[in-house]
C-alpha positions in Angstrom: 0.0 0.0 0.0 3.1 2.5 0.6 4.2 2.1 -2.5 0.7 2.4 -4.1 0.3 6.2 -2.1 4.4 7.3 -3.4 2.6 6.8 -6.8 -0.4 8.2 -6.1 0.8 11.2 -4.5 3.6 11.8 -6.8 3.0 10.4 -10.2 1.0 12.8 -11.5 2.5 16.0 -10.6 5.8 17.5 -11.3 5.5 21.1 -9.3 4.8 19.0 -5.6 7.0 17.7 -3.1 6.2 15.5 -0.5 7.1 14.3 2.5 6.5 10.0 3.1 2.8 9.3 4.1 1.9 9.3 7.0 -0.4 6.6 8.6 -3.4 8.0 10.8 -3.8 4.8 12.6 -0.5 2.9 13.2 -2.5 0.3 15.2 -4.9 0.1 12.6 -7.9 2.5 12.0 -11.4 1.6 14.1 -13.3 -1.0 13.4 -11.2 -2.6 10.2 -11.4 -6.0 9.3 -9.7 -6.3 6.2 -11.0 -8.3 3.4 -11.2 -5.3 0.8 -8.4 -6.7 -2.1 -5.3 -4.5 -2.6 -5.4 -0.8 -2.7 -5.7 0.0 -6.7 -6.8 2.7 -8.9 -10.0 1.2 -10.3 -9.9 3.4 -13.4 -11.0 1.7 -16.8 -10.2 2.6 -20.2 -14.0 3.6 -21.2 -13.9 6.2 -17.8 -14.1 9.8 -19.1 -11.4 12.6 -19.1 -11.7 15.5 -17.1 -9.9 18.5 -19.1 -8.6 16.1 -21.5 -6.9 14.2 -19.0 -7.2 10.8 -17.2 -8.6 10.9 -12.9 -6.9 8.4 -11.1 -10.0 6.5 -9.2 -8.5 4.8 -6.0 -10.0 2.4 -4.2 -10.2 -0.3 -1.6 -8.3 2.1 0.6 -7.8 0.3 4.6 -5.1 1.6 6.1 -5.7 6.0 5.3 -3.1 8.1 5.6 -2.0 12.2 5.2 0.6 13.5 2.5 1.8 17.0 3.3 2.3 19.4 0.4 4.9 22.2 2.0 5.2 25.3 0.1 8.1 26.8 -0.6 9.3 29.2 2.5 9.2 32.4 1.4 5.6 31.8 -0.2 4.9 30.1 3.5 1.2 32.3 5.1 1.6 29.3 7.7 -2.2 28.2 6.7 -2.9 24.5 6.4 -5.9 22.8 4.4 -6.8 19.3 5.2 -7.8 18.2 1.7 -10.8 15.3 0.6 -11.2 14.3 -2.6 -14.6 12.7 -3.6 -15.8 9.5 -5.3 -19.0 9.3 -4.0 -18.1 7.0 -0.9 -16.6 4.3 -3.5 -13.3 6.1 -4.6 -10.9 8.5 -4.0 -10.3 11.2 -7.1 -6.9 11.3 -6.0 -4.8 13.7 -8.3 -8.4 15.5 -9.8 -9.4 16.2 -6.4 -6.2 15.9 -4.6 -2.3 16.3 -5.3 -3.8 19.2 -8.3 -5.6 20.4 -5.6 -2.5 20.5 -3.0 -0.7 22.4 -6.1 -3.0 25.3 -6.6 -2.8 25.5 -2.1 1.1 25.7 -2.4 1.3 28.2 -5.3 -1.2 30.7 -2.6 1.5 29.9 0.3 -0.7 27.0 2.1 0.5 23.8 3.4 -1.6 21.1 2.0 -2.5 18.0 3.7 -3.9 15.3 1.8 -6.2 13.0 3.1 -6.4 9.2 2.0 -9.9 8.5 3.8 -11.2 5.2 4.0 -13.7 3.7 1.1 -15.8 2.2 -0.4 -18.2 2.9 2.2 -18.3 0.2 5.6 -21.5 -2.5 5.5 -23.8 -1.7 8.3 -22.9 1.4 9.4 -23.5 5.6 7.3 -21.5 5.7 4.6 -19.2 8.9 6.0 -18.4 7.4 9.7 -14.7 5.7 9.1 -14.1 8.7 6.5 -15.2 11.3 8.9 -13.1 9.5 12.2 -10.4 9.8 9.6 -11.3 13.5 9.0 -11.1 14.0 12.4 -7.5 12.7 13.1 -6.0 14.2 10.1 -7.0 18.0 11.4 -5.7 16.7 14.9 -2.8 15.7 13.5 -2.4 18.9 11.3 -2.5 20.8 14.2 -1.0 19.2 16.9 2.1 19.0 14.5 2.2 22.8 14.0 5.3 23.6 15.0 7.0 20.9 13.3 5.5 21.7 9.6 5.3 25.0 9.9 2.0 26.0 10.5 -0.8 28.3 12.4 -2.4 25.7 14.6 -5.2 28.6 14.7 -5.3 28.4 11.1 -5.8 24.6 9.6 -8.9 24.4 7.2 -10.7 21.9 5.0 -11.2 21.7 1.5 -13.5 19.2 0.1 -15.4 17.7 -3.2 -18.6 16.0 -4.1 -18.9 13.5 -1.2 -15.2 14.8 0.3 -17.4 18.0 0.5 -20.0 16.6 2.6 -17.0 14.9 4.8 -15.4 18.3 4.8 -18.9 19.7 5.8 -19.5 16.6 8.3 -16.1 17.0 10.2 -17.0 20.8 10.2 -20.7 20.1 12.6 -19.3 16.8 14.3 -15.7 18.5 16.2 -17.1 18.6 19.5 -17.8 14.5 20.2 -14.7 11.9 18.5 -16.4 9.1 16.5 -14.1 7.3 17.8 -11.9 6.3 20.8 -8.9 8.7 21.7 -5.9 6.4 21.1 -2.9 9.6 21.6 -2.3 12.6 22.7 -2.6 14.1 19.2 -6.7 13.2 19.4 -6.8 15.6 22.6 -6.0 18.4 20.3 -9.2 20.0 18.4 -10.2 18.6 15.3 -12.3 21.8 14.7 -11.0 23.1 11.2 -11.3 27.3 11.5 -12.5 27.8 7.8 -14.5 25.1 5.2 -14.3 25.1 1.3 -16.8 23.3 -0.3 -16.6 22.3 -3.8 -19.9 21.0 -5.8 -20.4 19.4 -2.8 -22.9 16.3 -2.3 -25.1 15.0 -0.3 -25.8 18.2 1.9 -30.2 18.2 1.3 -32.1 15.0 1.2 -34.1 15.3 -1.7 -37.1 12.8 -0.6 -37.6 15.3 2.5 -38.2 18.4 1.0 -34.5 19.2 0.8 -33.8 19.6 4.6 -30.2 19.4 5.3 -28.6 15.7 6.1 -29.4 14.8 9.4 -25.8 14.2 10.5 -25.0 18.1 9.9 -25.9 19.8 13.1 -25.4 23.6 12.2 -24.3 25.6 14.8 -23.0 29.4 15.4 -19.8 28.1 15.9 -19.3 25.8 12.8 -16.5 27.2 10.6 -16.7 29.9 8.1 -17.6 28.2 4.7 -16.7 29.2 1.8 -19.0 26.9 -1.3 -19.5 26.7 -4.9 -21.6 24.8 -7.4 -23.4 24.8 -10.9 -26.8 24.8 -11.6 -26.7 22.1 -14.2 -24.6 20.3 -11.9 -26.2 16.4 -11.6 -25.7 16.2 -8.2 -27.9 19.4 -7.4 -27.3 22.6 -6.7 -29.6 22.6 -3.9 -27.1 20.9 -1.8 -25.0 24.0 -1.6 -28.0 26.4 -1.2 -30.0 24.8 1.6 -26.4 23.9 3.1 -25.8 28.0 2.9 -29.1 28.9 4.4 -28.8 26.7 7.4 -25.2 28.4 8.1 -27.0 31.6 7.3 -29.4 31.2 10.1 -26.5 30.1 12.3 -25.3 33.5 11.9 -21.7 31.9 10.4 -20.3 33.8 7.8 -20.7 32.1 4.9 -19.9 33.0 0.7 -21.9 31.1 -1.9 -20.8 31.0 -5.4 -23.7 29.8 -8.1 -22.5 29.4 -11.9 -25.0 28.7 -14.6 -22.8 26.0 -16.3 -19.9 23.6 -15.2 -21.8 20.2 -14.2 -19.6 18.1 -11.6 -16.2 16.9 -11.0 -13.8 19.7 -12.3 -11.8 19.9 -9.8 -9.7 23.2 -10.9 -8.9 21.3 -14.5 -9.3 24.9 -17.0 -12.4 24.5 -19.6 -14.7 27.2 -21.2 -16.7 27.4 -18.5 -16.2 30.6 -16.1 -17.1 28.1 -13.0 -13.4 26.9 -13.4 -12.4 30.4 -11.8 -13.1 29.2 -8.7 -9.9 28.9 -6.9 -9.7 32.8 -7.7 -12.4 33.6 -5.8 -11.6 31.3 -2.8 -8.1 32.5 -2.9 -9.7 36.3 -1.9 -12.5 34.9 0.2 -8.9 33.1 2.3 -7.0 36.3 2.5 -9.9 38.6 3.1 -10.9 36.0 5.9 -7.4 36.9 7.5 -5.9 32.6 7.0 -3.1 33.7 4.4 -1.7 36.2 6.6 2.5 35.3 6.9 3.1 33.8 10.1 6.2 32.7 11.7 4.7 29.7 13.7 
């Protein structure tokens, strides 16, 4: 599996560099029983490009793990992003949603942290519980390890897609209670991230019940800042970011919502005709205005 994370993480980018993975759970993560086949990107010749180019499709992923993405020093704002790629539960979008993702965070000066969550999705229990207890001990990690990576412990976000959105989203409601047992001192440290991006996220309004907003994402004054955007013609639907945005509206948390007419789903930052592609623009002001790519000295 190490080797198949080296590849994943660096294969497919030329402007990154990496430090080794790093395993969240080196007794194991909660719950696992093996059984799932080797770690692999599932993708098959027929699969669509994104941009012209291929999406590496990971799966069977048991044993998740964090790659951090250090900028270069003197571009260093000491901001961190815990980043989730989606795959609707089933894969992980790995250098769509990931290391190109980790790219565009080191170019702005922020330390990316890439998160290898667990999937497909566990029998007999929700669909986001081992990805979100892996959620939650990555931003521990990230900030508990500060010092050492040079980073604002006071400022570690999360940056997610499609169904890494609503994980993103989940971990951002569900910081005060572990969904899991403490094992270290680094889950004594806040998993609270202090700012969200959500990108075409999924899974936020259940559609059968009028579009209220998932059960599992308690809205509360103090969930983080959240930054979203989505299409209108986007399959998954857009209501998911606009009933997600009223609910933190209510809340009284600040909130920006960014609504493009055309764009569908799974772009990731990947350049086309279509002006939704301007997105990490927009969240680049939306950071620095919100004071998290400020230089720090941590």
């Amino acid at each position: 599996m190490k080797a198949i994370s080296c590849l994943v993480a660096l294969a497919f980018t030329t402007t990154l560099f990496a430090a080794e993975p790093i395993r969240l759970w080196p007794r194991g993560a909660p719950g696992e029983k093996g059984g799932l086949g080797p770690e692999r990107d599932t993708s098959k010749p027929n699969d669509g490009l994104v941009a012209g180019k291929p999406v590496i499709r990971l799966g069977n992923v048991g044993d998740p793990t964090i790659t951090v993405y250090a900028p270069s020093a003197e571009k260093n704002t000491g901001a961190a992003v815990v980043v989730c790629p989606g795959g609707g539960y089933t894969i992980l979008a790995m250098d769509l949603e990931g290391t190109e993702i980790c790219d565009w965070l080191n170019s702005i000066g922020v330390t990316g942290v890439l998160l290898k969550y667990r999937v497909p999705a566990r029998p007999g229990q929700p669909r986001y519980l081992a990805p979100l207890q892996d959620a939650q001990r990555a931003l521990s990690l990230t900030r508990e390890r500060a010092a050492e990576w040079k980073t604002d412990p006071n400022r570690i976000g999360i940056l997610g897609f499609s169904a890494g959105g609503h994980l993103s989203a989940a971990a951002s409601c569900r910081f005060d209670e572990r969904a899991y047992e403490a094992n270290d001192d680094a889950d004594h440290v806040s998993c609270r991230p202090d700012f969200t991006v959500l990108i075409y996220p999924a899974y936020l309004a259940v559609q059968k019940e009028d579009d209220r907003i998932a059960p599992e994402l308690t809205v509360t004054s103090n969930t983080p800042p959240t930054f979203l955007v989505q299409t209108e013609d986007d399959p998954v639907r857009v209501e998911n970011s606009l009933y997600y945005w009223q609910a933190l509206k209510k809340a009284h948390v600040p909130a920006e919502l960014h609504l493009f007419a055309k764009g569908g789903h799974g772009y990731g930052l990947r350049a086309s005709d279509k002006t939704v592609t301007g997105w990490p623009k927009l969240a680049e002001e939306w950071l620095r205005a919100g004071g998290w790519l400020k230089s720090a000295n941590p």
